[in-house]
TORKOL-279861 format. One record per residue: residue in three letters; x, y, z of N, C-alpha, C, O in turn. Coordinates in steps of 0.1 Angstrom, whole numbers, plus 2048, in hexadecimal, padded with zeros to 3 digits. Example, Ala and Ser with C-alpha at 12.3 -4.5 7.8 and 13.67 -1.06 7.14 Angstrom:
% residues 2
ala;884;7C7;84E;87B;7D3;84E;884;7DF;84E;88E;7DF;855
ser;880;7EA;847;889;7F5;847;881;800;84F;886;80B;850
***
This chain:
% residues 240
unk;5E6;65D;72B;5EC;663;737;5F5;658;73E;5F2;64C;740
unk;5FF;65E;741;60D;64F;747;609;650;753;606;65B;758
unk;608;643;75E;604;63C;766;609;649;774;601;650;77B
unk;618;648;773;61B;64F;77A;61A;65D;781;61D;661;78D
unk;615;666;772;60F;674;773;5FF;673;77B;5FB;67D;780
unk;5F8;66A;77C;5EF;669;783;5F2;664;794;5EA;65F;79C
unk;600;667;796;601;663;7A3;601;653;7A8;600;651;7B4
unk;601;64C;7A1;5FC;63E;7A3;608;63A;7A8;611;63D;7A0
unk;60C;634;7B4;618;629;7B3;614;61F;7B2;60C;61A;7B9
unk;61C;619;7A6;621;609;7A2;627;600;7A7;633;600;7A7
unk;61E;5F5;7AC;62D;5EC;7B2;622;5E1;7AA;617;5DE;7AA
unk;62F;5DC;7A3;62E;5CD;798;634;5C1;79C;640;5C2;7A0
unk;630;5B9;79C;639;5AC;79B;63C;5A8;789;633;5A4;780
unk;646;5A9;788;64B;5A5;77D;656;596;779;65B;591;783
unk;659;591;76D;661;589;771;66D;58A;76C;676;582;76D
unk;66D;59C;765;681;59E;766;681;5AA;76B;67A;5B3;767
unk;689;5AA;772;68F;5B3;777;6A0;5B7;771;6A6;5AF;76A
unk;6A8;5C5;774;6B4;5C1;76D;6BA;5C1;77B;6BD;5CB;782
unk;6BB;5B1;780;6C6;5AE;786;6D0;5A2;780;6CE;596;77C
unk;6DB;5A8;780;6E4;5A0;779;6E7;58F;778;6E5;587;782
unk;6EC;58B;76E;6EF;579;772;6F6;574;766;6F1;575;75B
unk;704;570;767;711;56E;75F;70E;55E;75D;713;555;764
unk;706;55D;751;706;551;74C;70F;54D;73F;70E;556;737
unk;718;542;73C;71A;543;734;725;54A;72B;726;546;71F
unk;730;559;733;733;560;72E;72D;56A;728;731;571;71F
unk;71C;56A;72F;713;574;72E;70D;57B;736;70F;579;742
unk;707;582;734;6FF;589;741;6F4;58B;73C;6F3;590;731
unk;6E6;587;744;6DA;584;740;6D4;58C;74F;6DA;58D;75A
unk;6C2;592;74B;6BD;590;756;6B8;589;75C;6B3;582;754
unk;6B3;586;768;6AB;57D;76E;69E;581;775;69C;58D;777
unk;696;576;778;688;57B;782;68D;57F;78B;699;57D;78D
unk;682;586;795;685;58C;7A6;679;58C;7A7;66F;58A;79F
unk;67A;591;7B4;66C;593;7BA;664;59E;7B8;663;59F;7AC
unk;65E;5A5;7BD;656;5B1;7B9;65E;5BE;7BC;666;5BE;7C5
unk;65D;5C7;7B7;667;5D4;7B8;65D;5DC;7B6;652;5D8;7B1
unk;65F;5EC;7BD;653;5F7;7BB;662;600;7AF;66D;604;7AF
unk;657;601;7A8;662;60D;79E;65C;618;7A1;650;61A;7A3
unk;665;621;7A1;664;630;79E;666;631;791;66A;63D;793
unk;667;630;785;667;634;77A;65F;626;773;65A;61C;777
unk;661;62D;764;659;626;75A;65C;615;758;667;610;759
unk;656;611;757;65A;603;754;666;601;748;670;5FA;74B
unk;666;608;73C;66F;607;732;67E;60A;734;687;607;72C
unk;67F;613;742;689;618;74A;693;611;751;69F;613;752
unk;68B;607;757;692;5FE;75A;696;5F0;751;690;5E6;74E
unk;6A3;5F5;74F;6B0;5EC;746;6B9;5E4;754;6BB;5E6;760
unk;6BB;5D8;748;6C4;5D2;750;6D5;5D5;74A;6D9;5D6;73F
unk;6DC;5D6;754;6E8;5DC;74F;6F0;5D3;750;6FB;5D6;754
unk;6EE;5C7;74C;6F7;5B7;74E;700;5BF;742;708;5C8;747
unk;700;5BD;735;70B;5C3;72D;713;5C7;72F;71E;5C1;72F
unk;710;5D8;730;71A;5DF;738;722;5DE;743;72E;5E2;744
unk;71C;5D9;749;727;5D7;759;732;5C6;754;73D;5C4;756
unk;72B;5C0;750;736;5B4;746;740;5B9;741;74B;5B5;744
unk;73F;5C5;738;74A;5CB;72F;753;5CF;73D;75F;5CB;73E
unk;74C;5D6;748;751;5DC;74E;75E;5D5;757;768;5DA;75B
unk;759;5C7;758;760;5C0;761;76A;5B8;75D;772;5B3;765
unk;769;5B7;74D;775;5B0;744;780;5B7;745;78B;5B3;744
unk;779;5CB;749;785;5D0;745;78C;5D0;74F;798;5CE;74D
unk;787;5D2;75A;78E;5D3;761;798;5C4;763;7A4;5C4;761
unk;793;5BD;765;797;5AF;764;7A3;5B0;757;7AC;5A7;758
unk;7A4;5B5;751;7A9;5B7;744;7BB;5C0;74A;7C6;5BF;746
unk;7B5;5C6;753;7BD;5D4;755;7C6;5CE;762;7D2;5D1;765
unk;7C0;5C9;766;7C6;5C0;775;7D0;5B6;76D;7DC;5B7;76E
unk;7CA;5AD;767;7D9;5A5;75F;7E2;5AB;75A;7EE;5A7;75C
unk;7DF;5B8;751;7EA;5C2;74E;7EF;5C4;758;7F7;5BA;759
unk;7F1;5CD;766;7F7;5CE;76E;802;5C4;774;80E;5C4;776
unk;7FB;5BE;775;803;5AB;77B;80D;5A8;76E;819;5A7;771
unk;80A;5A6;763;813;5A2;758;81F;5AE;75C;82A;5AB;760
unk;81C;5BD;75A;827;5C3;75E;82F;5C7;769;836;5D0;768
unk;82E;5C2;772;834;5BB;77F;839;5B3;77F;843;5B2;787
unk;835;5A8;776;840;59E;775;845;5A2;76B;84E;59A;76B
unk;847;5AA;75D;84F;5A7;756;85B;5B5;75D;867;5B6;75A
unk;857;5BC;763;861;5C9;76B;86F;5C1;76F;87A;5C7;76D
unk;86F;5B3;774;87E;5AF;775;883;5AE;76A;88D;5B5;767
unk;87A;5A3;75F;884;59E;754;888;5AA;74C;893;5A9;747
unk;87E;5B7;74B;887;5C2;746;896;5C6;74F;8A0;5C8;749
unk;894;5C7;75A;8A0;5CD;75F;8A8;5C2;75C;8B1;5C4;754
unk;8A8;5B4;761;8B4;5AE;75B;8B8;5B0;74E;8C5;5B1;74E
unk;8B3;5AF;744;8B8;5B2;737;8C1;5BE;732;8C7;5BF;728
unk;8BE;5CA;73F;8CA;5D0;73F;8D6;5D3;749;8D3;5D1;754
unk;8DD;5D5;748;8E8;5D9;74F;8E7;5DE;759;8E4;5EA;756
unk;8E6;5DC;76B;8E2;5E5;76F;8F0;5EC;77F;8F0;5EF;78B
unk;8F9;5EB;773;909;5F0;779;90F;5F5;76F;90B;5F3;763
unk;919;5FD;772;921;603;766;935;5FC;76A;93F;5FC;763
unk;932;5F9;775;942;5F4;77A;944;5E7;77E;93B;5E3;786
unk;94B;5E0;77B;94E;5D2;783;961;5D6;786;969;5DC;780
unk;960;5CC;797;96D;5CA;797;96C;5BA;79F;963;5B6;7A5
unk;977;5B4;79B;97B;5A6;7A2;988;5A9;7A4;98F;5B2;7A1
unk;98B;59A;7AE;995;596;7B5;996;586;7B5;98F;580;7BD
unk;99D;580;7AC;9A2;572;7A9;9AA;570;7AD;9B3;578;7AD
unk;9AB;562;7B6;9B4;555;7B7;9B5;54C;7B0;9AC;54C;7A8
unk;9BF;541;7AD;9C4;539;7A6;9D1;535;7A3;9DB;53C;7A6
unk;9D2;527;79B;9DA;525;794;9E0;527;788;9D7;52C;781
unk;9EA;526;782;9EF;526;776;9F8;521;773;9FC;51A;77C
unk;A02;520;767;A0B;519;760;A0F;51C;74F;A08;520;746
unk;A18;51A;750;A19;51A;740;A1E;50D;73C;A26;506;741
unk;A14;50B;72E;A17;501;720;A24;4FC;71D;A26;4F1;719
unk;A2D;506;720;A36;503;71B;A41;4F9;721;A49;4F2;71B
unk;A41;4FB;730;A4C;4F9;739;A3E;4EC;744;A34;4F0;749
unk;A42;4DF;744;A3A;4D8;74A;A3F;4D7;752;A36;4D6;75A
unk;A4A;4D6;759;A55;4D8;765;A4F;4E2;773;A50;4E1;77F
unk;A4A;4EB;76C;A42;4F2;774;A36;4F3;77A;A34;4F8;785
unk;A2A;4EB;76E;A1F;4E8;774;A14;4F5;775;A18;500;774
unk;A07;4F1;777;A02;4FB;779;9FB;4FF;783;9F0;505;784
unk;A04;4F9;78D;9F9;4FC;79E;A06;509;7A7;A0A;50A;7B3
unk;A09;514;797;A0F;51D;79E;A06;528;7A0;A01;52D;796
unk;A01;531;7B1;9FB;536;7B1;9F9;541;7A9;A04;545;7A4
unk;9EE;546;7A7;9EF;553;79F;9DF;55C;7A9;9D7;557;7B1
unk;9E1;56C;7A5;9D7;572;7A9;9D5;57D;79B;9DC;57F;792
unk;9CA;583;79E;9C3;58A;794;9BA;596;797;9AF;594;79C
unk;9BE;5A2;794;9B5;5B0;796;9AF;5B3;78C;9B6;5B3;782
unk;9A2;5B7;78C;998;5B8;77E;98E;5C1;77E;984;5C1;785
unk;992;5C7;777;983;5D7;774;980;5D7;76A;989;5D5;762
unk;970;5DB;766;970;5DB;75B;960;5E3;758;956;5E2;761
unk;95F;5EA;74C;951;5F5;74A;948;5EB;741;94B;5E5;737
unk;93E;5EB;746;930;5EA;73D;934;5F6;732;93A;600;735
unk;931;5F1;723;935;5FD;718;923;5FA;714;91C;604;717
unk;91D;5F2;711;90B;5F0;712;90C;5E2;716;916;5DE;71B
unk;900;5DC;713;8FA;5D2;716;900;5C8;70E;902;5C6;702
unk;904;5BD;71F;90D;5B5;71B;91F;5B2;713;926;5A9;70F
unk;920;5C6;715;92F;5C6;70E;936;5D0;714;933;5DC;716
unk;940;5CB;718;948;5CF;724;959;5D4;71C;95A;5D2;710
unk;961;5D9;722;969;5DC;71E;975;5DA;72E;975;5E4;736
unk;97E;5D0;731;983;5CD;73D;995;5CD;743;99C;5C6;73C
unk;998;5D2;74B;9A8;5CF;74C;9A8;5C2;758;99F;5BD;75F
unk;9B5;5BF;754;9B8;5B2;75A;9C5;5B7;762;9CC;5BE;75A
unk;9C9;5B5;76D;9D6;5B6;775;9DB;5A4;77E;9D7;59D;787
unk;9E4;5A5;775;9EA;592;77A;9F4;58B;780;9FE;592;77F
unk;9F5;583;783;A04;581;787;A01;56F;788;9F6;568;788
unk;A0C;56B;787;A10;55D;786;A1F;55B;78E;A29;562;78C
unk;A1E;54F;796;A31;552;7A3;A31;53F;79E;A2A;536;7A2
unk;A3C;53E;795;A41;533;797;A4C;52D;7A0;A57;533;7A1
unk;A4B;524;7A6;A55;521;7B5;A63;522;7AE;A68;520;7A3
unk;A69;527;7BD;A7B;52A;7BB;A85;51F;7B4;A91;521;7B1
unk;A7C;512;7B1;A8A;509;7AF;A80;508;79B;A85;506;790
unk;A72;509;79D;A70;507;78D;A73;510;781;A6F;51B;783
unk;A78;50E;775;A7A;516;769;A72;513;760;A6C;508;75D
unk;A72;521;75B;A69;528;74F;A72;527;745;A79;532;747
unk;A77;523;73C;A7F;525;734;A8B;521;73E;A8C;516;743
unk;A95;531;740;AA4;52E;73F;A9E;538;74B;AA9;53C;74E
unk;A97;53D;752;A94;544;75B;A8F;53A;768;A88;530;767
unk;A95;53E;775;A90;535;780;A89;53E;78C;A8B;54A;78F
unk;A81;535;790;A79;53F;79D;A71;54A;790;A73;556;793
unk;A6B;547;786;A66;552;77C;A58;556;785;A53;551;78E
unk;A55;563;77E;A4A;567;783;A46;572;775;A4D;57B;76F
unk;A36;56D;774;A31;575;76A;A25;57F;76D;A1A;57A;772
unk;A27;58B;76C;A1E;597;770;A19;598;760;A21;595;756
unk;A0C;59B;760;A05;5A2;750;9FA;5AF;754;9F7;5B3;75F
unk;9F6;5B4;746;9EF;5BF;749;9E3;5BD;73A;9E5;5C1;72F
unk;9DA;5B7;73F;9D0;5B9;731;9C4;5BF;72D;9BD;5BD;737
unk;9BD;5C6;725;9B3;5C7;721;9AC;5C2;713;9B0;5C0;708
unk;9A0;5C0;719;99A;5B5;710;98B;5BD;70E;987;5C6;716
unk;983;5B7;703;974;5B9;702;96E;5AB;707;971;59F;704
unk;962;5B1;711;961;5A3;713;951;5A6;710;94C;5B1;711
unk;94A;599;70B;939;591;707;935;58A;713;93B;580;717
unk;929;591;718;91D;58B;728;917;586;720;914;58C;716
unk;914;577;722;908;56F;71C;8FD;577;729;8FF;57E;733
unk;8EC;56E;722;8E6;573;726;8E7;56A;738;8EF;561;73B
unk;8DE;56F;73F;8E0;563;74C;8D9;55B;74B;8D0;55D;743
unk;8DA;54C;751;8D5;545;754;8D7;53E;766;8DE;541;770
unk;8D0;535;763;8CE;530;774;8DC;521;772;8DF;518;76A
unk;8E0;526;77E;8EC;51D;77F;8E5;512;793;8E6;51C;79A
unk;8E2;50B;798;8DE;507;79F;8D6;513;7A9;8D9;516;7B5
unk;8CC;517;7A2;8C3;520;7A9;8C7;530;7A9;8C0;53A;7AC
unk;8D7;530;7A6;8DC;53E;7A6;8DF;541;799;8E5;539;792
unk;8DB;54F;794;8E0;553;788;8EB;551;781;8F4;555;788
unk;8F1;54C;776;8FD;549;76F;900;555;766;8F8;556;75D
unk;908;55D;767;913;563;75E;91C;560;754;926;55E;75B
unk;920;55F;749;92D;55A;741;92F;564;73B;928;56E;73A
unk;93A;561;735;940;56C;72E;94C;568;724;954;560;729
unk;94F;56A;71A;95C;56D;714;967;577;713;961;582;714
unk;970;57A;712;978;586;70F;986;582;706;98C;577;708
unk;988;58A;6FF;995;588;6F4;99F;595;6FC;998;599;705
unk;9AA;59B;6FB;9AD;5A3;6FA;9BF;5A3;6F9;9C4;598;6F8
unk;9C6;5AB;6F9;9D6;5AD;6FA;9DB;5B6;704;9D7;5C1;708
unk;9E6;5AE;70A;9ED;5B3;716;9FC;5B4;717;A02;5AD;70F
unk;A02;5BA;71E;A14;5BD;721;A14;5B4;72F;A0F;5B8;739
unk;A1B;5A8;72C;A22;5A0;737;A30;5A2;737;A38;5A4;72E
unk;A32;5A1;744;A41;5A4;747;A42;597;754;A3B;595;75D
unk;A50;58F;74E;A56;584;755;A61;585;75F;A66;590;75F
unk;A65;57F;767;A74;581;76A;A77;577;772;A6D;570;776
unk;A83;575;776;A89;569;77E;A99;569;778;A9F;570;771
unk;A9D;55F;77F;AAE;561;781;AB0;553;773;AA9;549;76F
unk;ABD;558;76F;AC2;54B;767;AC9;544;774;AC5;544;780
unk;AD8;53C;76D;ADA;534;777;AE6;539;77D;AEA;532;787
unk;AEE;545;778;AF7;54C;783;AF1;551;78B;AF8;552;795
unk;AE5;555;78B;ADC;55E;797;AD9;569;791;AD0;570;797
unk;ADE;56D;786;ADE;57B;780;AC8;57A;77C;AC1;571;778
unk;AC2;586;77F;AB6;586;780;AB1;58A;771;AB8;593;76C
unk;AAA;587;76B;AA7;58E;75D;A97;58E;75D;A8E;586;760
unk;A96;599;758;A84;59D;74F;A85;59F;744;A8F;5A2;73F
unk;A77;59E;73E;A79;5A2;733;A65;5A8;732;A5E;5A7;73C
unk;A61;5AC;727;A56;5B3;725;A52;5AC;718;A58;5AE;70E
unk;A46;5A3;718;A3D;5A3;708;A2E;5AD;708;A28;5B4;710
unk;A2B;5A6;6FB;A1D;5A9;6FA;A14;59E;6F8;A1D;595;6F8
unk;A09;597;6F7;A05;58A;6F8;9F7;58E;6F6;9F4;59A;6F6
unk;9EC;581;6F4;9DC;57F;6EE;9DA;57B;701;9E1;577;70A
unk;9D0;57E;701;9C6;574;70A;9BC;571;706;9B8;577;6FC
unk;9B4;567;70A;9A7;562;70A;9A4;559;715;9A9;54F;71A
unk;996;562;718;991;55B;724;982;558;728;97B;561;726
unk;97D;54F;72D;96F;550;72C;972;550;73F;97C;54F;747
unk;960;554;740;95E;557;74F;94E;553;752;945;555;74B
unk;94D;54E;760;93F;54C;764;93F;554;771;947;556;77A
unk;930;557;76F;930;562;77E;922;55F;785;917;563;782
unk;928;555;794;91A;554;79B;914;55B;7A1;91B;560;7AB
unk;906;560;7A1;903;56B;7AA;902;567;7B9;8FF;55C;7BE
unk;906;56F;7BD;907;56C;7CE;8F9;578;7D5;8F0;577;7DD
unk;8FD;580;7CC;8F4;58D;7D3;8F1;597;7C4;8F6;595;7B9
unk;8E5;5A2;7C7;8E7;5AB;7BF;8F7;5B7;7B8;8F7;5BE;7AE
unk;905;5B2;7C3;90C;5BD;7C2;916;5B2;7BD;91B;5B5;7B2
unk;919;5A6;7C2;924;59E;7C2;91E;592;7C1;914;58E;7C6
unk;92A;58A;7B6;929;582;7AD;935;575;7B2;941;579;7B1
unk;934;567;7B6;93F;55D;7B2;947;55D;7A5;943;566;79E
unk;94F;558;7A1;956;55D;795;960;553;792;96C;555;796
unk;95E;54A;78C;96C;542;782;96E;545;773;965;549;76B
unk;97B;542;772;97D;549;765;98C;541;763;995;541;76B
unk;98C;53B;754;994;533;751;99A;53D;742;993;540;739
unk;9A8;53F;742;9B1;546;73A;9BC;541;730;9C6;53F;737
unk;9BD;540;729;9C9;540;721;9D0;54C;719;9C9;554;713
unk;9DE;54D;71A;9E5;559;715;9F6;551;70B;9FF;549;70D
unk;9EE;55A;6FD;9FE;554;6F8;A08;563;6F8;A03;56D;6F6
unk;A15;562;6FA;A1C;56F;6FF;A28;56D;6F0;A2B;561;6EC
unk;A2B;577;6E9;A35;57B;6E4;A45;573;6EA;A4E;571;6E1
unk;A47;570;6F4;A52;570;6FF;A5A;565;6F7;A51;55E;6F2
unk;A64;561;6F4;A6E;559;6F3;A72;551;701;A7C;549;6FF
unk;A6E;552;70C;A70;548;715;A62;53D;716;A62;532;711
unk;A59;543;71C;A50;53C;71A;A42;545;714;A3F;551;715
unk;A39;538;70C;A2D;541;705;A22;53E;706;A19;544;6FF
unk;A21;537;70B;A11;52C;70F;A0E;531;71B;A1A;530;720
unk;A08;536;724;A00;533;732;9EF;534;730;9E8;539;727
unk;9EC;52C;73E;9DF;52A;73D;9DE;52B;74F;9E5;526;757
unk;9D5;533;751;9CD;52F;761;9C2;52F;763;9BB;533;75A
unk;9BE;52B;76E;9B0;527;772;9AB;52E;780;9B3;52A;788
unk;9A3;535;785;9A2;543;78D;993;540;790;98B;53E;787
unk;990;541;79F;987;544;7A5;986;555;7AD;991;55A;7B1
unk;97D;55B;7AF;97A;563;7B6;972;56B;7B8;967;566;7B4
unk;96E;577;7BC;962;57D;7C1;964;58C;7B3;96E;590;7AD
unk;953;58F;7B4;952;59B;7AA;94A;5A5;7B2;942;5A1;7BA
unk;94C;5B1;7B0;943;5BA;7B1;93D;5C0;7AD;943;5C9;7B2
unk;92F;5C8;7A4;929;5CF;7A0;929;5DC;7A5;924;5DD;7B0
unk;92C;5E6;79E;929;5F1;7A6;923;5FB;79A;91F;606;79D
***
């Protein structure tokens, strides 16, 4: 007959009890003091095991969490997360051909351009170059060169440029420049080519929307007056 069906209460001093103790990357039980059981002696299990499993996982589940919180930015940077850019450039320029002129003639620059995926853009360029009233381009004086280009252009990935994100870029593309300026009766002439560009570009982040922006160009033009230019252009970008 079991102890208990006779009404008896038990109180034992024993020297295990199942309270827990993480030795080792184990869980073992230890002595205590005396306990009154309400059930059978064989009943009472120590549940060091289980609750070990229990706490790895969790512990397990909490670093997952954390790992993907931090990797949640490097995903979003890795993609695109604009479909439009426009800038506005300042600078200089000059053409190769005519050193008389120099290249600290100002120029400015309007620029839009689409994300087509990741890292590959598709962009127009709107330009102008004002060489001063007394310098020549050729046989042209006071010249002044307007162009119109589009190009494909390649985003490297980013990197840190003094604590702020770095941008680069390349672009190839072909454009219609149009020149003009006076010969030496005064009589004014233009004329219209077609021409290469190539240009690379760095883009500092300033903010999530807008970007610092230099970008250094060369363009060879079809033109029989002059066919070499090159400029050099700072200015702001925007994301949208």
């Amino acid at each position: 007959m079991r102890v208990e069906e006779l009404g008896f209460r038990v109180t034992a001093a024993y020297d295990r009890l199942p309270v827990k103790r993480r030795d080792k990357g184990r869980y073992t039980c230890q002595s205590n003091e005396t306990e009154e059981l309400g059930r059978p002696f064989e009943d009472a299990k120590c549940d060091g095991p289980r609750a070990g499993e229990d706490v790895r996982r969790s512990q397990t589940l909490v670093v997952m969490f954390l790992a993907g919180l931090l990797l949640v930015p490097v995903a979003a940077s890795a993609q695109e997360l604009y479909s439009f850019t426009g800038s506005l450039l300042l600078g200089v320029g000059g053409s190769f051909d005519e050193s008389e002129a120099g290249f600290g003639n100002p120029s400015f620059q309007l620029g839009f351009s689409h994300v087509l995926e990741k890292r590959t853009h598709v962009g127009f360029r709107l330009g102008y170059i004002g060489f001063g009233s007394n310098d020549y381009l050729g046989e042209l004086r006071g010249a002044d060169l307007t162009y119109l280009n589009v190009a494909g252009e390649y985003r490297s990935a980013k990197s840190s440029f003094s604590g702020s994100l770095l941008d680069s870029g390349v672009y190839i593309g072909l454009g219609a420049y149009q020149m003009s300026g006076e010969i030496d009766d005064g009589t004014s002439e233009s004329g219209t080519s077609i021409g290469l560009v190539l240009g690379l570009t760095g883009d500092i982040e300033i903010s999530p929307d807008f970007s610092m922006r230099i970008e250094l160009s060369g363009h060879i033009l079809s033109s029989d007056v002059a066919r070499y230019f090159g400029l050099a252009q700072v200015g702001v970008v925007y994301r949208f």
